[in-house]
TIFI-35171 format. One record per residue (C-alpha): residue number from 1; residue in three letters; x, z, y. Coordinates in nm, 3 decimals. Layout:
<vexvos>
+-----+------+---------+---------+---------+
| seq | type |      px |      pz |      py |
+-----+------+---------+---------+---------+
| NUM |  ALA |       X |       Z |       Y |
...
+-----+------+---------+---------+---------+
</vexvos>
This chain:
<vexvos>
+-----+------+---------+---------+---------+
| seq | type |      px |      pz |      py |
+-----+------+---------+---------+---------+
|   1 |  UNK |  -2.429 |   0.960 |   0.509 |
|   2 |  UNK |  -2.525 |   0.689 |   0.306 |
|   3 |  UNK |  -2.844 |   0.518 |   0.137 |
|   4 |  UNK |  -2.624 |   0.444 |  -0.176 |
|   5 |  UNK |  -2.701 |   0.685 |  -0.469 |
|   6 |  UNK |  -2.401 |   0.912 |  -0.527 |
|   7 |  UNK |  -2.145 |   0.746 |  -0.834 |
|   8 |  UNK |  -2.033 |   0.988 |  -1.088 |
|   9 |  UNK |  -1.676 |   0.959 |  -0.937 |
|  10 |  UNK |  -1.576 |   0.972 |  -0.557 |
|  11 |  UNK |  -1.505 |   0.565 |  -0.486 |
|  12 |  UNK |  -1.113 |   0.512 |  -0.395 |
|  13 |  UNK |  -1.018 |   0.190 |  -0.215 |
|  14 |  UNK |  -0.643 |   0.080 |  -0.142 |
|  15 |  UNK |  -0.502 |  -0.270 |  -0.058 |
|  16 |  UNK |  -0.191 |  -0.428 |   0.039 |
|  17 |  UNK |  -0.030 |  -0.784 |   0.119 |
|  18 |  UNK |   0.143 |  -0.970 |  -0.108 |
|  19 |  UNK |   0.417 |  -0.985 |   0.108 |
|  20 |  UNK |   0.748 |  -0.991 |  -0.179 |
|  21 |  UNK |   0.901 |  -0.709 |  -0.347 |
|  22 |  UNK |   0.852 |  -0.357 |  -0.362 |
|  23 |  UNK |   1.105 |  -0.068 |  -0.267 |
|  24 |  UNK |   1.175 |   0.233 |  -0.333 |
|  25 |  UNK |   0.979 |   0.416 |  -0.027 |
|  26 |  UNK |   0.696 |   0.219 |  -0.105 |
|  27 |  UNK |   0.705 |   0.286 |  -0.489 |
|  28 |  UNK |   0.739 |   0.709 |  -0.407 |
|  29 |  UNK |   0.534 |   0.677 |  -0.121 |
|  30 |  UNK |   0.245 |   0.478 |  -0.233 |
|  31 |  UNK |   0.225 |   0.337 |  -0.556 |
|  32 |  UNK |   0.297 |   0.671 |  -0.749 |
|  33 |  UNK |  -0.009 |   0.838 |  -0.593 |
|  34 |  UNK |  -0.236 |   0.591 |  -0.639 |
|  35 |  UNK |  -0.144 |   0.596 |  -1.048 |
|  36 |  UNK |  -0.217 |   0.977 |  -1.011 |
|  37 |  UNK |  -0.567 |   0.867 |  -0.882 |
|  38 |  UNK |  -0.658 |   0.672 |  -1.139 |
|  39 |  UNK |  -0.833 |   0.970 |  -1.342 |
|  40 |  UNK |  -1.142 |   1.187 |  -1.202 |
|  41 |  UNK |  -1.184 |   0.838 |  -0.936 |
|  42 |  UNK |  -1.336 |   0.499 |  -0.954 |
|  43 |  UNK |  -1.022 |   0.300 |  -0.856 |
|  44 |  UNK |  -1.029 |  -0.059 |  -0.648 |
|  45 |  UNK |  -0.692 |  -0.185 |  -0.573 |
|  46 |  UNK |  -0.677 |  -0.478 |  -0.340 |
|  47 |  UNK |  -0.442 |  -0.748 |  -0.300 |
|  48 |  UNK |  -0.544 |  -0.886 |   0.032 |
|  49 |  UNK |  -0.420 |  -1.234 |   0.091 |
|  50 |  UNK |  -0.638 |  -1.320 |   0.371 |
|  51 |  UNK |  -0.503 |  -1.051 |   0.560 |
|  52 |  UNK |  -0.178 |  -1.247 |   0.518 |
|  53 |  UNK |  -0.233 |  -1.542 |   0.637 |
|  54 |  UNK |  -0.241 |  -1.360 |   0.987 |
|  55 |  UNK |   0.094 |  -1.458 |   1.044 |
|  56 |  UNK |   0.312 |  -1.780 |   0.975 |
|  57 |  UNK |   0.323 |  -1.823 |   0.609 |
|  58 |  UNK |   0.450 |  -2.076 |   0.322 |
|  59 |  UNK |   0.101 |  -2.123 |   0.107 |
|  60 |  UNK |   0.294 |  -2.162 |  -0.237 |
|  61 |  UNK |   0.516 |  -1.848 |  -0.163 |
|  62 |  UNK |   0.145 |  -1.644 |  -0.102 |
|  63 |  UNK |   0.026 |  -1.792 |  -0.458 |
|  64 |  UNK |   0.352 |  -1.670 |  -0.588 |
|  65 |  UNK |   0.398 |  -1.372 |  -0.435 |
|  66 |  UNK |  -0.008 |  -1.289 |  -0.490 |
|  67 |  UNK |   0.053 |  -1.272 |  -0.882 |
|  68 |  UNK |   0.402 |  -1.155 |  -0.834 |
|  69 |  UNK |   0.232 |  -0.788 |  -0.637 |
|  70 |  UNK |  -0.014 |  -0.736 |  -0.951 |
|  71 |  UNK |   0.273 |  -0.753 |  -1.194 |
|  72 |  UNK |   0.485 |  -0.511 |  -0.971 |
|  73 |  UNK |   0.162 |  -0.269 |  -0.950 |
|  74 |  UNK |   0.085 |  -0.279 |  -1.339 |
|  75 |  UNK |   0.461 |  -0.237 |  -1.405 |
|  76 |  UNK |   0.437 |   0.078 |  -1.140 |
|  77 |  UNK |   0.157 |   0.262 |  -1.398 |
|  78 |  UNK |  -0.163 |   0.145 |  -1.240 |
|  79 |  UNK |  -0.400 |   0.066 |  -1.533 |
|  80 |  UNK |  -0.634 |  -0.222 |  -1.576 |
|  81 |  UNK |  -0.856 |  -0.014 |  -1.808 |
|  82 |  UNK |  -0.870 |   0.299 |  -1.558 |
|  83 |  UNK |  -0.898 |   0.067 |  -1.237 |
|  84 |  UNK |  -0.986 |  -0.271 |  -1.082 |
|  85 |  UNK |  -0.700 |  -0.507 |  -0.925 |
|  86 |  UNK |  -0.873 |  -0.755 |  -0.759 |
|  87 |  UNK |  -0.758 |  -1.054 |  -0.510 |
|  88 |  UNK |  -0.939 |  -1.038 |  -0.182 |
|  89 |  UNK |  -1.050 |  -1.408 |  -0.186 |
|  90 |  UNK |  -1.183 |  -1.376 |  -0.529 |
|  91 |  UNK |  -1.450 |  -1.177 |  -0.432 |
|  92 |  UNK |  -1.723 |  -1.267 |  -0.211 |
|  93 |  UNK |  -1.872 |  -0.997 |   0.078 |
|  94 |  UNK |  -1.519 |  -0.908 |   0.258 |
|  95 |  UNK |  -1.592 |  -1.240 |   0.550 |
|  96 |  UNK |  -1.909 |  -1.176 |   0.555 |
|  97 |  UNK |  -1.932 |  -0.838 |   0.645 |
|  98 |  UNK |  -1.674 |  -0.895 |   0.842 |
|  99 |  UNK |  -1.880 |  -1.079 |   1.101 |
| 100 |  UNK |  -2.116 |  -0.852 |   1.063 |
| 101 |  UNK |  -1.914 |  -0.553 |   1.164 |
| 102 |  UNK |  -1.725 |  -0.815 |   1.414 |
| 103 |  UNK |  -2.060 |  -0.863 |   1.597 |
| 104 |  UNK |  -2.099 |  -0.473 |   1.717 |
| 105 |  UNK |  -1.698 |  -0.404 |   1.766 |
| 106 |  UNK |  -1.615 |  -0.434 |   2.128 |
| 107 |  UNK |  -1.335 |  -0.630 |   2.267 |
| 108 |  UNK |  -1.127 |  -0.398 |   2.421 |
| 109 |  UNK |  -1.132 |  -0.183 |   2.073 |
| 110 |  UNK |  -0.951 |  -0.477 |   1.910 |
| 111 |  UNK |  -0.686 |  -0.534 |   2.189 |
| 112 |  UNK |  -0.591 |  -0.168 |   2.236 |
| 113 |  UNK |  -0.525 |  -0.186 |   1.816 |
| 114 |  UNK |  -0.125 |  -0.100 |   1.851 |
| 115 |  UNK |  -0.034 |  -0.295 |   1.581 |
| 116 |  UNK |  -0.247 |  -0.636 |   1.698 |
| 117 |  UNK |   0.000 |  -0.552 |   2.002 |
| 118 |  UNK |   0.320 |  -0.524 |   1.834 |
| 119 |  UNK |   0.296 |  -0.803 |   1.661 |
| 120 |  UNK |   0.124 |  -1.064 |   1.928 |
| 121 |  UNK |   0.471 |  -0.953 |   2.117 |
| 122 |  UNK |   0.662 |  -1.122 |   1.857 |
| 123 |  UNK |   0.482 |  -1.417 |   1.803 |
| 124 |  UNK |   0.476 |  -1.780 |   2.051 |
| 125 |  UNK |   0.075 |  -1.824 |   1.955 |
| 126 |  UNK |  -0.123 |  -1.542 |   1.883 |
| 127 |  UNK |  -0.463 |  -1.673 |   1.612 |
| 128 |  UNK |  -0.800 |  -1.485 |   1.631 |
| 129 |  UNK |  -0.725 |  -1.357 |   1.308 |
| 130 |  UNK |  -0.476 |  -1.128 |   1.440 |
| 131 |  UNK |  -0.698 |  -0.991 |   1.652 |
| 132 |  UNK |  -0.999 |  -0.918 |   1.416 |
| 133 |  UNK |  -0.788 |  -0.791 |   1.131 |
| 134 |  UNK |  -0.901 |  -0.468 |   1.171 |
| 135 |  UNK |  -1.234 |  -0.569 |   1.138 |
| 136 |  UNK |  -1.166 |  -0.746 |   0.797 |
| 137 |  UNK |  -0.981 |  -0.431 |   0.700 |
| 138 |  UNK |  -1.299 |  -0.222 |   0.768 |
| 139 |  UNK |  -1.481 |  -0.464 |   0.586 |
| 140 |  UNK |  -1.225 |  -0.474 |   0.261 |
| 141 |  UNK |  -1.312 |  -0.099 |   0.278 |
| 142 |  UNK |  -1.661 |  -0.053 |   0.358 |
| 143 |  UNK |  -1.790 |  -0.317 |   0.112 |
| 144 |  UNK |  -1.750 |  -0.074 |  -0.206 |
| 145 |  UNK |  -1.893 |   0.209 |   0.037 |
| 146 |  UNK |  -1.555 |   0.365 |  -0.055 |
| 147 |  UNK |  -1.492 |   0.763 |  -0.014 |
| 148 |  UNK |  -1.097 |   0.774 |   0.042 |
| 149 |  UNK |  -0.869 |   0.547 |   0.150 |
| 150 |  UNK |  -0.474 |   0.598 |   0.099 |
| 151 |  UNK |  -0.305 |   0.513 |   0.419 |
| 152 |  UNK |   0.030 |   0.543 |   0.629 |
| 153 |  UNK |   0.099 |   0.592 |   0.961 |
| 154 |  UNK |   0.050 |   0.272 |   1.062 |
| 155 |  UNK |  -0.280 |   0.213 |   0.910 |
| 156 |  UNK |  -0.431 |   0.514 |   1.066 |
| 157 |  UNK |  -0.554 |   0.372 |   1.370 |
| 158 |  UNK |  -0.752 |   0.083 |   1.155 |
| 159 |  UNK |  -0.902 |   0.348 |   0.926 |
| 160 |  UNK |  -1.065 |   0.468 |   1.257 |
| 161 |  UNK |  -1.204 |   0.227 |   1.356 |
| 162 |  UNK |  -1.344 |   0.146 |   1.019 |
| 163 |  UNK |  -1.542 |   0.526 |   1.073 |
| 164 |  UNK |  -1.618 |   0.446 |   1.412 |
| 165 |  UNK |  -1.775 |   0.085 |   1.278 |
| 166 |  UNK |  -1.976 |   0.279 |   0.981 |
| 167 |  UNK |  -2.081 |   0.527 |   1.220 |
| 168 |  UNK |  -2.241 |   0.291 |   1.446 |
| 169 |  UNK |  -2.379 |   0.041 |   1.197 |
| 170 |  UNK |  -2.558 |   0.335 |   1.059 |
| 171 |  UNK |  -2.702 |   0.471 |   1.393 |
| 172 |  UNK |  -2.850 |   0.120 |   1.475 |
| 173 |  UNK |  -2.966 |   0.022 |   1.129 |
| 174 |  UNK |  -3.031 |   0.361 |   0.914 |
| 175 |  UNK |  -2.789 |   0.488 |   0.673 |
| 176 |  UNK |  -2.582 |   0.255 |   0.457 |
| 177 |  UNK |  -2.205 |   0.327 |   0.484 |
| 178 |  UNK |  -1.973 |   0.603 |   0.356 |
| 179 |  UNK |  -1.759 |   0.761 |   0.642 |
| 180 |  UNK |  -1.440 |   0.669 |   0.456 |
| 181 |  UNK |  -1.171 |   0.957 |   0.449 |
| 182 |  UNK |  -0.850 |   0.909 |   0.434 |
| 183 |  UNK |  -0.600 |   1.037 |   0.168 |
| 184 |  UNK |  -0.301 |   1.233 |   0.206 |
| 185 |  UNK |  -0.092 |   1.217 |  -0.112 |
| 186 |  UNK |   0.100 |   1.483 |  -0.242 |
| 187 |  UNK |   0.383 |   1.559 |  -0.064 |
| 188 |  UNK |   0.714 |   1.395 |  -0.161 |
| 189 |  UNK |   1.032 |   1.239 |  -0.042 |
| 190 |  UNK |   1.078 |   1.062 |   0.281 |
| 191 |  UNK |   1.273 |   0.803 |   0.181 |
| 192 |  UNK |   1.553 |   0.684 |   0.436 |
| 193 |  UNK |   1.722 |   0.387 |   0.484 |
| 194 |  UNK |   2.101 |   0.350 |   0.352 |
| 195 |  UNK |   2.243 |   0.266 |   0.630 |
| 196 |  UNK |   2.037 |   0.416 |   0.870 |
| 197 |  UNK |   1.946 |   0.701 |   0.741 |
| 198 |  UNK |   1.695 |   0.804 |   1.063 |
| 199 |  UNK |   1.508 |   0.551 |   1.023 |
| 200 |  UNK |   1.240 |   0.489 |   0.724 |
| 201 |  UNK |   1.331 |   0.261 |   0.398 |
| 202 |  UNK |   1.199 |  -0.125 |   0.520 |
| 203 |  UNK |   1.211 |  -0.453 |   0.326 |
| 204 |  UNK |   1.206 |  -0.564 |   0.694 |
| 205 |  UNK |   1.572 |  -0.383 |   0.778 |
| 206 |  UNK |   1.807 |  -0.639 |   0.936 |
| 207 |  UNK |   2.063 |  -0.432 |   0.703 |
| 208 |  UNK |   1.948 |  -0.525 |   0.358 |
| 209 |  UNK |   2.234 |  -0.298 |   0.216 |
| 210 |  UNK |   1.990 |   0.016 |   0.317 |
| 211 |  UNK |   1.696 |  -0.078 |   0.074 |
| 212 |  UNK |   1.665 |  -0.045 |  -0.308 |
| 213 |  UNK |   1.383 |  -0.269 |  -0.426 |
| 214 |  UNK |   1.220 |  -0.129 |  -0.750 |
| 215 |  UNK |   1.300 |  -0.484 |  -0.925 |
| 216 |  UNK |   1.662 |  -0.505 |  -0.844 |
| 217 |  UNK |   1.971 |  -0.543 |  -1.076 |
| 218 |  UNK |   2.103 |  -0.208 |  -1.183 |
| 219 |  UNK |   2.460 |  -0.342 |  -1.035 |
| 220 |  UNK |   2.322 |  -0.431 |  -0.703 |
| 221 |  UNK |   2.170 |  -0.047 |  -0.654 |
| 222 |  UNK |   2.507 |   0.064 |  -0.800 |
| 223 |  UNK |   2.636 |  -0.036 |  -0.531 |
| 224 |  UNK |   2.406 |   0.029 |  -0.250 |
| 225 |  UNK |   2.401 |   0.374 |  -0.299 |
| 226 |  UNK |   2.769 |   0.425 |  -0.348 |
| 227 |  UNK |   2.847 |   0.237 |   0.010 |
| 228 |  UNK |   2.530 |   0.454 |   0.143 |
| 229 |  UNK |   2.611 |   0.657 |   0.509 |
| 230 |  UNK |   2.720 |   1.001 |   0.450 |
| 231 |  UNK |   2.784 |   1.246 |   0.688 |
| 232 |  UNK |   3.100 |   1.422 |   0.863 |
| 233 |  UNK |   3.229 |   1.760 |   0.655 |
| 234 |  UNK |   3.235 |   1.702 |   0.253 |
| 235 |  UNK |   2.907 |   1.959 |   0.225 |
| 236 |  UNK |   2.675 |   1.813 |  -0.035 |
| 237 |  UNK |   2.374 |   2.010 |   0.147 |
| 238 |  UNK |   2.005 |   1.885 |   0.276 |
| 239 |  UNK |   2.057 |   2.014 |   0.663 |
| 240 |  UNK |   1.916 |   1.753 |   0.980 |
| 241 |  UNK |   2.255 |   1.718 |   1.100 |
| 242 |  UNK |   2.343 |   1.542 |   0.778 |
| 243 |  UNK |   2.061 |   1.290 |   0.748 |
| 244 |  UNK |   2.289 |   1.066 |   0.498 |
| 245 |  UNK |   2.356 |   1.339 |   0.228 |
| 246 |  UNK |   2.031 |   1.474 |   0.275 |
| 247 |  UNK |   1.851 |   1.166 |   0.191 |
| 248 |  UNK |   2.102 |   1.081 |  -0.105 |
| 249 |  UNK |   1.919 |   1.469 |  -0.173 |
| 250 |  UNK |   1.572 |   1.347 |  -0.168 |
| 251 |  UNK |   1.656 |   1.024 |  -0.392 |
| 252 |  UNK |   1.828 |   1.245 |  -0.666 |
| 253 |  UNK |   1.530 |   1.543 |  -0.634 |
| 254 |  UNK |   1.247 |   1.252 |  -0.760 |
| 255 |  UNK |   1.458 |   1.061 |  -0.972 |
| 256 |  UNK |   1.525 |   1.364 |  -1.211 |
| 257 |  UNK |   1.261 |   1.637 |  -1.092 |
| 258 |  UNK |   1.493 |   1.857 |  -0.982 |
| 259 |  UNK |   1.467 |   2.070 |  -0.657 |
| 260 |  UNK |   1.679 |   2.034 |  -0.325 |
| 261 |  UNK |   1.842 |   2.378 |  -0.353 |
| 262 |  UNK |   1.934 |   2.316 |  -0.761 |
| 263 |  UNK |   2.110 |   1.957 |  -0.671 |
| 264 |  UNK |   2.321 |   2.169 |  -0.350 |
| 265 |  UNK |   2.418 |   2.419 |  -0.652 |
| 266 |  UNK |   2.484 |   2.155 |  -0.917 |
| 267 |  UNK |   2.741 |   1.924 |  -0.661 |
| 268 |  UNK |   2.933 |   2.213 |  -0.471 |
| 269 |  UNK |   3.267 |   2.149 |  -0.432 |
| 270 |  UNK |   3.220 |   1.782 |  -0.590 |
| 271 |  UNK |   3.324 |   1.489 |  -0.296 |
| 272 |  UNK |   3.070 |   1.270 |  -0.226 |
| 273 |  UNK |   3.165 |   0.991 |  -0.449 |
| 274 |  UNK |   3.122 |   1.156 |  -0.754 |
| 275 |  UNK |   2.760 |   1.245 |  -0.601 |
| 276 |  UNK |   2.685 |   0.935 |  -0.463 |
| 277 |  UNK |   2.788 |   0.781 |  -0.876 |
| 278 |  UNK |   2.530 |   1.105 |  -0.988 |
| 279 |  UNK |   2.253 |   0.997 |  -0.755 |
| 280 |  UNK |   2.316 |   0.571 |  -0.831 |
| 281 |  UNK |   2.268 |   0.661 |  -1.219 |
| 282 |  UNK |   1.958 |   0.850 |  -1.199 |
| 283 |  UNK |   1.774 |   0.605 |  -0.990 |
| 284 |  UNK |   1.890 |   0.315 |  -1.175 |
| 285 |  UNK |   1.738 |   0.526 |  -1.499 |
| 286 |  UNK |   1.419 |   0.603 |  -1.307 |
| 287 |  UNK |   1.332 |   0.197 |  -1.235 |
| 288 |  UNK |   1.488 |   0.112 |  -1.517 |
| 289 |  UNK |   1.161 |   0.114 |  -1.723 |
| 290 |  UNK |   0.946 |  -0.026 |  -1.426 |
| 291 |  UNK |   1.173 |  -0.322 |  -1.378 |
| 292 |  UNK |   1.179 |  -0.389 |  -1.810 |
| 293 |  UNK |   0.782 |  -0.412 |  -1.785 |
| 294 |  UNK |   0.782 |  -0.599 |  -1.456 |
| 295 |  UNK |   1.024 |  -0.897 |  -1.643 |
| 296 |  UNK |   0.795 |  -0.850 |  -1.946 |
| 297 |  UNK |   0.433 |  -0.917 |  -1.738 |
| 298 |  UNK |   0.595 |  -1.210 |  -1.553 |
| 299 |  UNK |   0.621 |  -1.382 |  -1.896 |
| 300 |  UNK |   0.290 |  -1.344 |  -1.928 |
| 301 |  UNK |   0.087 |  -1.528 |  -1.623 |
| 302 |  UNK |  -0.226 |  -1.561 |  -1.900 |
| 303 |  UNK |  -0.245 |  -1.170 |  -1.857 |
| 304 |  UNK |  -0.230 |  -1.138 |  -1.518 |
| 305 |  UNK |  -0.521 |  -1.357 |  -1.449 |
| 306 |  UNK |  -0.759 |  -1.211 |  -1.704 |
| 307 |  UNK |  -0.631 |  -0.848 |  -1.489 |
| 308 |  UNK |  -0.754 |  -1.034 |  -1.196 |
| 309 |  UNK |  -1.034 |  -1.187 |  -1.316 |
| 310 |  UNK |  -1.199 |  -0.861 |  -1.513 |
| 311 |  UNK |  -1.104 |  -0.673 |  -1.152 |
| 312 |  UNK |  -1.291 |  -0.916 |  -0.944 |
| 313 |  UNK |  -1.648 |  -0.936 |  -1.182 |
| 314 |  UNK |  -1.617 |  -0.542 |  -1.106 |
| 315 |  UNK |  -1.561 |  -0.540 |  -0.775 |
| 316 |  UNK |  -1.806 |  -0.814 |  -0.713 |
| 317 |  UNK |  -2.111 |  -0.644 |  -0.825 |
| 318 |  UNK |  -2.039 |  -0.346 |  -0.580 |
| 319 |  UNK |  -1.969 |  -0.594 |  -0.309 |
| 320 |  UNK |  -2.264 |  -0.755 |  -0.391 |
| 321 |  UNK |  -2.494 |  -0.422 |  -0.396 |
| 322 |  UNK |  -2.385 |  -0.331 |  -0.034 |
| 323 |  UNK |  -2.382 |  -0.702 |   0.092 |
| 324 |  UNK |  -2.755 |  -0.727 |  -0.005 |
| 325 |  UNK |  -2.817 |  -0.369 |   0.169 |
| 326 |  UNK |  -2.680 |  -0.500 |   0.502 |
| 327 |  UNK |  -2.879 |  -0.820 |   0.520 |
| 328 |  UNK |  -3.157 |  -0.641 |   0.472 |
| 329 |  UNK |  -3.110 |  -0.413 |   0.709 |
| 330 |  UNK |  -2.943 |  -0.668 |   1.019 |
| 331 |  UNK |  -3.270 |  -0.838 |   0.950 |
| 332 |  UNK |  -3.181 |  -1.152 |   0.738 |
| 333 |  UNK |  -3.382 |  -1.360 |   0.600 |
| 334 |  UNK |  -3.391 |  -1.336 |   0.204 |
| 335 |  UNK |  -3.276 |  -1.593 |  -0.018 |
| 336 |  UNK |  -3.539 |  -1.816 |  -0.153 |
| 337 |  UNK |  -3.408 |  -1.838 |  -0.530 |
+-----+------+---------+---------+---------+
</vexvos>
């Protein structure tokens, strides 16, 4: 329950890092259901770059890569008119609520967060920041007093705490927060890596020949896809003891809309190299728009920031409605104007 008068549309929140380029399991995964959300939701889309600085970073490859994410999204279909895209740091309320929630989240909570464990494995120093980022991730979301929340696997843990964090601010202090839900997308393709195909499509795969990134050259996928791992037996069928062929499957089934079963009609009795050629043209066809607008938008930086600038005003005046409810309520003193 919340104090906050219902909107006319359920409130959808979604961030990400600007961490470099999009792929192909993130575009099918992600991006494409959030586009389908824009209509019948009021749409925030986050780029969070404070949650980035979490980890050793190069500050003018965040600047670059910050503007470089918002031109990859609006080049994916989301829509500045139907939507905010806002940077993180533009808008004030996501700290501050931050310690806030930071103040009634016990210890333990935070070190028992998988991923905060993980990654403190892999680094020599571990920063605070590490360690509360799921705090500032329940504070990205519970400053718009959002309804859903798209998330993966590895987020899941994080949304709970966020409900567990709403749950308790509004025992101790009355209602005020949402208890964010998360949202399952529509079903689609798992996409695989390449060269690996049991394991899920990274950016972070020490193989780099595995992963199709929605901006690369049509050349380069060319010829990713036709050196892709295929399977023993020339069968061009989805089965689980043919991961390869039955990812290749998956790839060609979004691409052209076609189902499993009609692709295993269409290519038996072909070898795989004429499939493999079948499945490199129609993803190369499928990106090929997204990648034309992407190289247009980047010519235009002037764009971009009015995008960013329009999205933060909007998101600030939420953040700045639920930000006054929780000073109230923790028992702040009001600003003397």
């Amino acid at each position: 329950m919340s104090d906050e008068k219902p909107s006319e549309k359920p409130v959808v929140l979604t961030c990400a890092q600007p961490t470099g380029r999009l792929h192909l399991g993130n575009y099918l995964g992600a991006v494409k259901n959030w586009v389908s959300m824009m209509d019948g939701n009021e749409c925030y889309f986050g780029v969070v770059d404070m949650h980035a600085i979490t980890i050793k970073y190069t500050p003018a490859e965040l600047r670059k890569n910050t503007l470089d994410c918002v031109a990859q999204y609006l080049a994916c279909g989301l829509d500045p008119q139907k939507c905010s895209i806002f940077v993180q740091s533009h808008v004030i309320g996501h700290t501050e609520l931050a310690w806030v929630l930071g103040c009634i989240t016990p210890l333990g909570q935070l070190e028992r967060m998988t991923q905060f464990k993980d990654k403190a494995k892999k680094q020599e120093s571990v920063g605070a920041g590490l360690l509360t980022y799921p705090i500032l991730m329940a504070a990205d979301i519970l400053i718009y007093n959002a309804d859903f929340v798209p998330v993966g696997e590895d987020q899941k843990q994080h949304l709970e705490l966020t409900r567990d964090l709403a749950e308790k601010f509004n025992y101790m202090y009355s209602d005020t927060f949402k208890i964010p839900e998360p949202h399952i997308g529509k079903a689609g393709a798992r996409i695989m890596s390449l060269q690996s195909p049991e394991s899920k499509m990274s950016k972070s795969d020490a193989n780099q020949g595995g992963t199709i990134y929605l901006m690369e050259e049509p050349s380069s996928i060319h010829k990713k896809i036709m050196s892709a791992v295929t399977d023993s037996g020339a069968e061009i069928i989805a089965r689980p003891d043919k991961p390869g062929v039955s990812n290749l499957l998956s790839m060609m089934g979004v691409a052209t809309g076609k189902s499993i079963p009609e692709l295993e009609k269409e290519f038996a009795g072909c070898g795989y190299g004429d499939f493999k050629k079948a499945v490199a043209d129609s993803v190369v066809s499928m990106l090929e728009p997204v990648r034309n607008r992407y190289l247009e938008l980047c010519k235009d930086k002037a764009y971009l920031e009015q995008v960013l600038k329009t999205g933060a005003e909007t998101a600030q005046k939420r953040a700045y409605k639920t930000l006054a409810k929780v000073y109230k309520k923790v028992g702040f003193y009001e600003r003397i104007r």
